[in-house]
C-alpha positions as CSV (number, residue, x, y, z in Angstrom):
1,X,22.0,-34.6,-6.3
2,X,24.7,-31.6,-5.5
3,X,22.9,-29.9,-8.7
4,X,19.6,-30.0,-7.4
5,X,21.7,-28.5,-3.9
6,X,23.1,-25.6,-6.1
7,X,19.8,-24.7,-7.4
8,X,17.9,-24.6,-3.9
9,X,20.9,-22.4,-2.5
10,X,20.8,-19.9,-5.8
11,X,17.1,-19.5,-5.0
12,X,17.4,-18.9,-1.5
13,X,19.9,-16.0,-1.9
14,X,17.2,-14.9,-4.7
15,X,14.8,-14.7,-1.9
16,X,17.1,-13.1,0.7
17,X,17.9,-10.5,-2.1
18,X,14.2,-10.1,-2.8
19,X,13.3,-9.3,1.1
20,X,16.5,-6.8,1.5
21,X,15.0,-4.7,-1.5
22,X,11.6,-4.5,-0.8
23,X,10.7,-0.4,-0.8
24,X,8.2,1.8,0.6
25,X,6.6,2.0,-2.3
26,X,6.0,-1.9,-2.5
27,X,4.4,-1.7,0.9
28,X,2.5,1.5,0.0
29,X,0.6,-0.2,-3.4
30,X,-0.1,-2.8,-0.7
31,X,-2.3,-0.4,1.7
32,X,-3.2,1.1,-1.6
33,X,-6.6,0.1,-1.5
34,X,-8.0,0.1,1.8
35,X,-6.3,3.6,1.9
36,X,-8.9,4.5,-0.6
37,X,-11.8,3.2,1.1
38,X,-10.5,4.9,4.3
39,X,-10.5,7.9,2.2
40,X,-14.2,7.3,0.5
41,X,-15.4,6.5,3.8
42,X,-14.3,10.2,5.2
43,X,-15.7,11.8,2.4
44,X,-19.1,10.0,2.8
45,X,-19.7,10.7,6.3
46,X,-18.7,14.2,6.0
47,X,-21.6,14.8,3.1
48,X,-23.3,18.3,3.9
49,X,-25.6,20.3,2.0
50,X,-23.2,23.0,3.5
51,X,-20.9,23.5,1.1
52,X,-17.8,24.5,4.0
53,X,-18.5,21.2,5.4
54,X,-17.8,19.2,2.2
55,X,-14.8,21.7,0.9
56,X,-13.2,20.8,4.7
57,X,-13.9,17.1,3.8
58,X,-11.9,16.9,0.6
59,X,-8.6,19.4,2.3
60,X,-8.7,16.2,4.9
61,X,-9.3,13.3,2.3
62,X,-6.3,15.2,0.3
63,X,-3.7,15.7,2.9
């Protein structure tokens, strides 16, 4: 039994460790996606024949 208590508390700190070290970047490839349908979404509503109109639509998808 005090094995089987050894290996519960060597996984919790495992998972303490894990949640300390989480970086921006993890949480960025998280919004990844829906930050890319945000963006399609932008440039489809700002479709125009005019050609200003689109060129302004892809500086604001791309900033």
């Amino acid at each position: 039994m005090a094995a089987c208590s050894g290996i519960i508390t060597q996984l919790m700190q495992v998972a303490k460790n894990t949640l300390n070290h989480v970086s921006f970047e993890d949480i960025a490839a998280l919004a990844a996606g829906d930050m890319r349908a945000v963006d399609d979404l932008i440039v489809k509503s700002l479709e125009s024949d005019v050609t200003l109109v689109s060129q302004v639509s892809e500086y604001i998808v791309m900033s």
